[in-house]
C-alpha positions as CSV (number, residue, x, y, z in Angstrom):
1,X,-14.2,-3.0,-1.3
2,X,-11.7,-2.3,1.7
3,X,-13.4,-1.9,5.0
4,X,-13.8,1.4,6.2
5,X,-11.7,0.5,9.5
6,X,-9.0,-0.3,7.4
7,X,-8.8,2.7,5.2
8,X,-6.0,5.5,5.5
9,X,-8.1,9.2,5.3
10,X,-5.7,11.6,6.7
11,X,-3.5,13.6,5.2
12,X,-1.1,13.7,8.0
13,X,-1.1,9.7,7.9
14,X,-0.4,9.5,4.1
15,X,2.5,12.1,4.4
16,X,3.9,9.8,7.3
17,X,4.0,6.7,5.6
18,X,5.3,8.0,2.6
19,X,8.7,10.1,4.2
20,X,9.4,7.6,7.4
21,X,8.0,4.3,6.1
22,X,10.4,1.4,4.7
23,X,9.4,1.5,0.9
24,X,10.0,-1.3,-1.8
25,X,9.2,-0.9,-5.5
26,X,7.9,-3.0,-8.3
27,X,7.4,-2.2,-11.6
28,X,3.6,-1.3,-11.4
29,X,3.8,0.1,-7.7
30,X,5.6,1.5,-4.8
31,X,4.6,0.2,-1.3
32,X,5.5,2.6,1.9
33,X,4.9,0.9,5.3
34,X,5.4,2.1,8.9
35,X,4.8,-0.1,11.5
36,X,3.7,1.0,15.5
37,X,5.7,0.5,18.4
38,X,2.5,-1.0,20.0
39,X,0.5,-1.8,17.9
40,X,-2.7,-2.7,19.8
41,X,-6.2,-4.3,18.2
42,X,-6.2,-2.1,15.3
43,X,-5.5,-3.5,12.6
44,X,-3.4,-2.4,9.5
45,X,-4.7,0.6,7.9
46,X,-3.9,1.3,3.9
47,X,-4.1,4.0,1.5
48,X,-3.9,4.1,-2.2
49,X,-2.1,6.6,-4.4
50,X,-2.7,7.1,-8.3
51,X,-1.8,10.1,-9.8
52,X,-2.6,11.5,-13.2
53,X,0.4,10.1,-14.6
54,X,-1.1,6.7,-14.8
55,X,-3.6,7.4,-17.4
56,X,-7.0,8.9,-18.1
57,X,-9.9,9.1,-15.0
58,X,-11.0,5.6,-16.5
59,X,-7.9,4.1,-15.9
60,X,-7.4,5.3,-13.0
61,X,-10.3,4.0,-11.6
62,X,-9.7,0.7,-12.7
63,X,-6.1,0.9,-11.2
64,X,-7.6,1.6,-8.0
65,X,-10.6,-0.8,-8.0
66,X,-7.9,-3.3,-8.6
67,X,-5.1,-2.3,-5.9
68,X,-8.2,-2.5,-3.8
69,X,-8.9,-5.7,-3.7
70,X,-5.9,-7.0,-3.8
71,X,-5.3,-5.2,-0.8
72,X,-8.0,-6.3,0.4
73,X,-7.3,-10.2,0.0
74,X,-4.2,-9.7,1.5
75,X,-5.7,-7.8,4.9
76,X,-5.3,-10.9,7.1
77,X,-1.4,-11.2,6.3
78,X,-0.4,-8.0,6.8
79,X,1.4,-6.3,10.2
80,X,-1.2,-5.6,12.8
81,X,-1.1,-1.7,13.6
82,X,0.9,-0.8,10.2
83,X,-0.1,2.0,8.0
84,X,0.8,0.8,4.4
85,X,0.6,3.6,0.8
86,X,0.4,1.7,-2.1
87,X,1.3,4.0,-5.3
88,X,0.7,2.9,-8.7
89,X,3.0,3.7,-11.3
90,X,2.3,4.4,-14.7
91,X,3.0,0.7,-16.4
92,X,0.3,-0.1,-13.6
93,X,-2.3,0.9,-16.2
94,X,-1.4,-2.0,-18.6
95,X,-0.8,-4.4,-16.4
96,X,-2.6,-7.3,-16.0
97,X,-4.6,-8.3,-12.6
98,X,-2.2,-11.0,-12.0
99,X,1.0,-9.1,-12.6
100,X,-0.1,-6.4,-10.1
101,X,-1.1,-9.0,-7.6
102,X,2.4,-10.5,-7.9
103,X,4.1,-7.1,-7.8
104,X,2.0,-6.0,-5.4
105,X,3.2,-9.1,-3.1
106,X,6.7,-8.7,-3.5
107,X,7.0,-5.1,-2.8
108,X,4.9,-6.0,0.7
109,X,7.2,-8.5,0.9
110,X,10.3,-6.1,1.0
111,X,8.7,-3.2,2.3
112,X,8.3,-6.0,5.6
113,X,11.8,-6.7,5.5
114,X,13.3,-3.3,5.6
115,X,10.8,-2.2,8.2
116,X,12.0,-5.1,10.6
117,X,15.7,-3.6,9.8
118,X,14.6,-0.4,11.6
119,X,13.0,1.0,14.7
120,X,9.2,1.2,14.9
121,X,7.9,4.6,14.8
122,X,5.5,5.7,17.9
């Protein structure tokens, strides 16, 4: 499970990742990220995003159980302060663990890169 101080709630902070953040895209998911100009103790804060088009309630629920802990694993390695949307895409539902993880780490991966290209937002 991701810890509560590390999950994204607001609607306001979902729409802001998603339309300013750097994104980078795998197969299986897209990855938004914005990144603070000061970042301070908090740490990064993520939210998940899996629509109807991934499959029944079932497998959407297992989509997101999954992104969750993957997530989660990753928590230590990710910008301090960032707000990160992770949207699953409809392969997402077939895909193995593994493959997600993978995808999952390359789009972070990218999504890091491009934000360092441009100015953090306040």
């Amino acid at each position: 499970m991701l810890p509560a101080a590390h999950r994204m709630r607001r609607a306001a902070d979902f729409e802001q990742a998603v339309r300013r953040g750097a994104r980078s895209g795998r197969e299986t998911l897209v990855v938004h990220l914005t990144t603070k100009t000061d970042p301070g103790p908090d740490g990064p804060v993520v939210g998940l995003v899996v629509s109807k088009a991934v499959g029944t309630a079932v497998r959407r629920n297992l989509v997101k159980r999954r992104l969750r802990e993957l997530v989660r694993a990753r928590l230590d390695v990710l910008p301090a302060g960032s707000r990160i949307v992770v949207r699953a895409l409809p392969p997402a539902a077939g895909a193995p663990f593994a493959q997600l993880g993978a995808d999952l780490d390359s789009a972070l991966a990218g999504a890091v890169r491009r934000a360092a290209r441009r100015p953090a937002q306040a």
